[in-house]
VOPAGU-2260 file (C-alpha; in pm, 1 decimal, decimal comma):
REM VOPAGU-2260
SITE   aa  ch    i         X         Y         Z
SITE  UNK   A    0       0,0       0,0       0,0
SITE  UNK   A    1     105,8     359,1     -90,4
SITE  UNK   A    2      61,0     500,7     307,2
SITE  UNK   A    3     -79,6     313,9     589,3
SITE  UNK   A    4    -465,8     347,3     643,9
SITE  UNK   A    5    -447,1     567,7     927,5
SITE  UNK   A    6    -292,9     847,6     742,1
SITE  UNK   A    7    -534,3     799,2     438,7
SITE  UNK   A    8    -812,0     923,3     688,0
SITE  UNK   A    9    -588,2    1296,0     683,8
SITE  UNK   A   10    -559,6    1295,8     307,2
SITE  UNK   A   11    -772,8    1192,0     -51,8
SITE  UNK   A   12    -593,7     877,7    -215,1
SITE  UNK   A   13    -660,0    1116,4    -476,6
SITE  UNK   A   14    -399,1    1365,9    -332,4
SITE  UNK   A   15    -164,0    1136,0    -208,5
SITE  UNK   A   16    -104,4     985,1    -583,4
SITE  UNK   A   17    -120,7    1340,7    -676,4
SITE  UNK   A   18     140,9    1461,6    -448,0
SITE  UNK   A   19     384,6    1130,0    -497,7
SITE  UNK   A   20     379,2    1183,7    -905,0
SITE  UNK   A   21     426,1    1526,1    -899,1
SITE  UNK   A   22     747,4    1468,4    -650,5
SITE  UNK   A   23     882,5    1220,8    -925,7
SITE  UNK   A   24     887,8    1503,2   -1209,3
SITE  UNK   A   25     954,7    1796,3   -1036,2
SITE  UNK   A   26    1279,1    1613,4    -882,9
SITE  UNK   A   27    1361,6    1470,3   -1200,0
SITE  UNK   A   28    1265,9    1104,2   -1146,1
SITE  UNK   A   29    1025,1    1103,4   -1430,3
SITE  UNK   A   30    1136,5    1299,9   -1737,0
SITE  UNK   A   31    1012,1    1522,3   -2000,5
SITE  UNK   A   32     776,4    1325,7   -2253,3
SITE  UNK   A   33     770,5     981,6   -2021,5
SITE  UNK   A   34     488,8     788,5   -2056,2
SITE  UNK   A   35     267,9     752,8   -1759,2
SITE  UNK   A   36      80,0     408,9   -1747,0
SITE  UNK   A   37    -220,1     457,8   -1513,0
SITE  UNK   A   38    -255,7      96,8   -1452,4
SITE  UNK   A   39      98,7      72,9   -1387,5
SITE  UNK   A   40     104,6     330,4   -1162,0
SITE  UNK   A   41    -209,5     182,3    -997,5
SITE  UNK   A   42     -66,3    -146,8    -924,7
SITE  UNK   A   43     268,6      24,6    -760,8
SITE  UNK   A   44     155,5     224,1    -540,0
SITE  UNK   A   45    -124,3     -23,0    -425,8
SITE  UNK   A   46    -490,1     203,8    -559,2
SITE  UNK   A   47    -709,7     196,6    -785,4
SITE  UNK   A   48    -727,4     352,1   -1130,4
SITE  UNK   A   49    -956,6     582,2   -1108,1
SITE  UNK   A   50    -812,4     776,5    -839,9
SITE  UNK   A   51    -503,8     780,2   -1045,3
SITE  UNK   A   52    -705,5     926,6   -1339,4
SITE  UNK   A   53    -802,6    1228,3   -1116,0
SITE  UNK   A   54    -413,4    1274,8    -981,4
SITE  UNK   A   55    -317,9    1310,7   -1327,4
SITE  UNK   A   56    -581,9    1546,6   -1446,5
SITE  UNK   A   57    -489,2    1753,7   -1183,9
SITE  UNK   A   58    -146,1    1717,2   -1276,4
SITE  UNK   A   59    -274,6    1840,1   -1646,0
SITE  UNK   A   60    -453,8    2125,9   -1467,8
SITE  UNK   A   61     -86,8    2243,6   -1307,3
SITE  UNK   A   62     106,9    2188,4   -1684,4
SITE  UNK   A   63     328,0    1890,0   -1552,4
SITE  UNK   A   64     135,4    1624,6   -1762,1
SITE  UNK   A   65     -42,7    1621,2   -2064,4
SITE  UNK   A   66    -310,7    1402,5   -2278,3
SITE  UNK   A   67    -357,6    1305,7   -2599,1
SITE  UNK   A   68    -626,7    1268,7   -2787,7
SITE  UNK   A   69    -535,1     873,9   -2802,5
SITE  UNK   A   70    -551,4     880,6   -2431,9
SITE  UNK   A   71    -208,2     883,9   -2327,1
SITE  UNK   A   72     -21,3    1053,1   -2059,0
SITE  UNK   A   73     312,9    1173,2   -2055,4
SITE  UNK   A   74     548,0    1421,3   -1868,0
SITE  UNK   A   75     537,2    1769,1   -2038,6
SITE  UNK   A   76     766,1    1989,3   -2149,5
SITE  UNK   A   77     797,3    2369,9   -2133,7
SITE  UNK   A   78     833,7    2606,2   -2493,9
SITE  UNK   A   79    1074,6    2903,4   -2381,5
SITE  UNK   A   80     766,1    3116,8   -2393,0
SITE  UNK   A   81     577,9    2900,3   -2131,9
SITE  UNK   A   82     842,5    2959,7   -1914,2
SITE  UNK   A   83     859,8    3350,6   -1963,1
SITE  UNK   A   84     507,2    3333,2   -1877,6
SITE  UNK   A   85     505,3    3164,2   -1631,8
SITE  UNK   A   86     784,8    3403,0   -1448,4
SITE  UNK   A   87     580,1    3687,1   -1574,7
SITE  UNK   A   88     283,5    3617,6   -1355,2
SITE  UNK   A   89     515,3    3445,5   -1073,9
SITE  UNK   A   90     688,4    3774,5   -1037,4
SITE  UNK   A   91     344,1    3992,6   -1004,6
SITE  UNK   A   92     230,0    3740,1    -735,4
SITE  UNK   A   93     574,5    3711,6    -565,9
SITE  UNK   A   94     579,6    4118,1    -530,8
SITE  UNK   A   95     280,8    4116,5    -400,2
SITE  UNK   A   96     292,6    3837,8    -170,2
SITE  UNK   A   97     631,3    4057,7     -60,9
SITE  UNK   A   98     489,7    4381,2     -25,2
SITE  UNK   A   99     224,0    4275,6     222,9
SITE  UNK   A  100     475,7    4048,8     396,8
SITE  UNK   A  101     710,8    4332,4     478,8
SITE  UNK   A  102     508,6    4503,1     720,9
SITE  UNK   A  103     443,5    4174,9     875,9
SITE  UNK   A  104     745,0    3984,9     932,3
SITE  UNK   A  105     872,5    3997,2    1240,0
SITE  UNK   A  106    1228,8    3966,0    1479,8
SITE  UNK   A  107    1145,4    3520,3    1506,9
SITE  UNK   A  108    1057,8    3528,5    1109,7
SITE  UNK   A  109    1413,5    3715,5    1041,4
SITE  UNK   A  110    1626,5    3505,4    1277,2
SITE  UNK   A  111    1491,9    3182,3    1075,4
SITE  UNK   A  112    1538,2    3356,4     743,6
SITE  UNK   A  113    1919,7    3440,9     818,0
SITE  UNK   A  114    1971,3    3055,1     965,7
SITE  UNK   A  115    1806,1    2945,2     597,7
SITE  UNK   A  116    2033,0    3146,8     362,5
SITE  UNK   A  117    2338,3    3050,0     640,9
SITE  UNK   A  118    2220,3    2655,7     585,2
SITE  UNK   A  119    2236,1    2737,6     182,0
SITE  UNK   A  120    2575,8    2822,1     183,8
SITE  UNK   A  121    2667,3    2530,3     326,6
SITE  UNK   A  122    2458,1    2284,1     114,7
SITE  UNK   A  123    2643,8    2125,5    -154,8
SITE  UNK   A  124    2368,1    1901,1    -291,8
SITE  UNK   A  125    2161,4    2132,4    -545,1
SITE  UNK   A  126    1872,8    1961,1    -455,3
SITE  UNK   A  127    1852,5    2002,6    -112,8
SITE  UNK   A  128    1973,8    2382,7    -209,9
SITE  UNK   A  129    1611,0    2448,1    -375,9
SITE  UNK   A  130    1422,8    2286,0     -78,1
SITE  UNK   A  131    1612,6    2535,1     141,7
SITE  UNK   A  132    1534,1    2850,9    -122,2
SITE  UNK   A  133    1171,4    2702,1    -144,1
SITE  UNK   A  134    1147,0    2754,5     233,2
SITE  UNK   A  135    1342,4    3081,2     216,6
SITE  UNK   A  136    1066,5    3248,3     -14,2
SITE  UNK   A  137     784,7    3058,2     135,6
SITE  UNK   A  138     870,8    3188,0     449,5
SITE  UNK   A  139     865,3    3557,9     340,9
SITE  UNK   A  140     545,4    3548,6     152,1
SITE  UNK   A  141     327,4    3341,9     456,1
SITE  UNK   A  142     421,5    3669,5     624,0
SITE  UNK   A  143     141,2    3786,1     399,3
SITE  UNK   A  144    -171,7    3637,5     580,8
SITE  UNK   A  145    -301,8    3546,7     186,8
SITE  UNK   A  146    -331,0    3171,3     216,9
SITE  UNK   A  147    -444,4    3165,6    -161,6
SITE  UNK   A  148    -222,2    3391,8    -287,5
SITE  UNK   A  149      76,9    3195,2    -166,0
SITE  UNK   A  150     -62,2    2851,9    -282,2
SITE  UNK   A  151     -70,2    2999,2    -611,1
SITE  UNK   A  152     295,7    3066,4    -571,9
SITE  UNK   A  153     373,4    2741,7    -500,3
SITE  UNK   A  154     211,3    2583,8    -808,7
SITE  UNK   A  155     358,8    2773,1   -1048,2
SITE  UNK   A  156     743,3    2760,8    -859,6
SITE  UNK   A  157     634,4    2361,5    -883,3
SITE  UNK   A  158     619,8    2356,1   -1300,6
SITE  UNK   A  159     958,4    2501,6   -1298,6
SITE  UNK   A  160    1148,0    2370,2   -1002,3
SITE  UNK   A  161    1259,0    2042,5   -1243,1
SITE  UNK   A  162    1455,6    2273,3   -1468,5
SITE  UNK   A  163    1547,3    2500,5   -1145,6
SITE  UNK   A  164    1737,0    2162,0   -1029,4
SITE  UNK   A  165    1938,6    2164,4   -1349,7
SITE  UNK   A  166    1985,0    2489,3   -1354,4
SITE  UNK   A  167    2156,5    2561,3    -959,1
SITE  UNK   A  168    2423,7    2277,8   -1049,2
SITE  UNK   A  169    2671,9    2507,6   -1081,3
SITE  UNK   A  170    2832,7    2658,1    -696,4
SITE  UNK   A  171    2853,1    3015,3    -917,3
SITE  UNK   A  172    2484,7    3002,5   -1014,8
SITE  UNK   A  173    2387,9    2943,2    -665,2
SITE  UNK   A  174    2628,0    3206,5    -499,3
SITE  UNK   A  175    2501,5    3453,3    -727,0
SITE  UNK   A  176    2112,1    3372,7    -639,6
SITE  UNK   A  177    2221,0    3389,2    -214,3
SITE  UNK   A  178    2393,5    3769,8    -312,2
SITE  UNK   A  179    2032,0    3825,1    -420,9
SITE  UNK   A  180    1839,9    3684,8    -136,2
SITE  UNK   A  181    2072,1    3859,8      90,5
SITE  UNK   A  182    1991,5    4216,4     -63,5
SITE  UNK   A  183    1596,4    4133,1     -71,0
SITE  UNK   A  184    1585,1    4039,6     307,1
SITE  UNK   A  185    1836,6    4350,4     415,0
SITE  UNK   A  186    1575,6    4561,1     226,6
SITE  UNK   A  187    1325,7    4364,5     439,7
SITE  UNK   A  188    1485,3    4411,3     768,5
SITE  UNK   A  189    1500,4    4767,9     697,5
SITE  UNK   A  190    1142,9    4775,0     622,1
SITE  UNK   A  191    1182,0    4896,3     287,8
SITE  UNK   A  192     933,6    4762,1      91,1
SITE  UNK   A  193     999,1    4906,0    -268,4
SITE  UNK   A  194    1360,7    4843,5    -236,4
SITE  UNK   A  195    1264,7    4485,7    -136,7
SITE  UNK   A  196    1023,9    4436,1    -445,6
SITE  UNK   A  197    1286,0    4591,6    -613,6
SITE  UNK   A  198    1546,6    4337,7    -538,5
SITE  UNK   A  199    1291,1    4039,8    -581,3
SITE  UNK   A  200    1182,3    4152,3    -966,2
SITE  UNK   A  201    1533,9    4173,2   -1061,9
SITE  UNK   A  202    1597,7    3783,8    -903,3
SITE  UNK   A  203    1349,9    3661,9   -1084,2
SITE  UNK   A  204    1404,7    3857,5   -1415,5
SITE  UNK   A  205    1773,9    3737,6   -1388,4
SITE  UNK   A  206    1714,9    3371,4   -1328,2
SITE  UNK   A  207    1431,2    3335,8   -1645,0
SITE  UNK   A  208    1716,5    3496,7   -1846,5
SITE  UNK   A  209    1941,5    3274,8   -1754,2
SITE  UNK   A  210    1752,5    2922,0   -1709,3
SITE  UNK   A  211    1601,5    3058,1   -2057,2
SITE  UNK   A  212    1965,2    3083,1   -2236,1
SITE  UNK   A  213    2101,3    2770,8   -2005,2
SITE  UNK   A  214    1793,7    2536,7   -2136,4
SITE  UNK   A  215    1821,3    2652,5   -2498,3
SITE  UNK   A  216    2222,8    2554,4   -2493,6
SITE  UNK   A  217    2121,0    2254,3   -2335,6
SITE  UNK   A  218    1838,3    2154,1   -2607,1
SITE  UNK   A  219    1608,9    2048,2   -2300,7
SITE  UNK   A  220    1333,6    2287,8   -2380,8
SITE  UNK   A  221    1237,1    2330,0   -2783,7
């Protein structure tokens, strides 16, 4: 069985298929264009089919999957524009999210924000690196109060984070992005809000011009 029973009561099977395919793509475990057999998938993680047909159409609904008109289901990819898109609107929510976060965070939300980016410059594995900046941004937008707005966040970060993973390999490419967190939270601790949004549009403007250029060189998106 996928979880024991006791936790299924906490959760829809639905969500719990949901949640373990999506962890497979946007880690990397499943690639671009794999083929998703529901029945296989039913049989391994121990449901049935149908509430594997409703993980992946909510997969479809987020852009990590995608159907064909024969019925088939396979990873999907992201066109260059896709992913300037999806930055576009990721950067108006992220602002946002930031700008009503500013006023909010407080002396516990800074001390755990400084220990984060202190933990990232340690971390070696690029992987555990993007759980850490996950957390990092996370934690400054909950600051918010907007429960929606934040989730929203999250699923659009999610349809990207598999070419993120590529993308932070490189020590450089990940020092550069902590010089950047550093200058949005010291605008942050100063309670500077449009220097803080400032800071923020320019991270994210930077890293869709460079994941853009690094996933062309590397052929991975068409």
């Amino acid at each position: 069985m996928l979880v024991p029973d006791v936790l299924r009561g906490r959760r829809t099977i639905q969500e719990i298929v949901a949640e373990a395919l999506r962890d497979a793509i946007v880690t990397g475990r499943l690639k671009v264009g794999a083929r998703l057999h529901q029945d296989g998938i039913a049989s391994k993680l121990g449901v049935s089919r149908m509430p594997v047909r409703e993980a992946l159409r909510q997969l479809e609904s987020e852009g990590l999957v995608v159907f064909t008109p024969h019925r088939r289901v396979s990873v999907a990819a992201l066109t260059t524009q896709e992913l300037r898109e999806i930055y576009e609107i990721r950067s108006a929510l992220e602002i946002l999210a930031l700008d009503l976060a500013v006023p909010r965070l407080s002396a516990k939300e800074f001390a755990r924000l400084g220990i984060l980016l202190a933990h990232m410059d340690r971390v070696t594995d690029p992987g555990r690196w993007l759980d850490l900046n996950r957390t990092f941004h996370g934690t400054l937008y909950r600051a918010s109060g907007r429960v929606r707005l934040c989730a929203l966040i999250d699923s659009l970060r999610g349809n990207v984070e598999r070419y993120l993973r590529i993308y932070v390999s490189t020590v450089e490419r990940r020092a550069q992005a902590q010089a950047e967190h550093r200058r949005i939270l010291r605008a942050c601790r100063r309670g500077q809000a449009a220097e803080a949004k400032k800071a923020l549009r320019l991270h994210l403007s930077g890293t869709v011009d460079q994941l853009e250029a690094f996933l062309r060189d590397r052929t991975a998106v068409p």
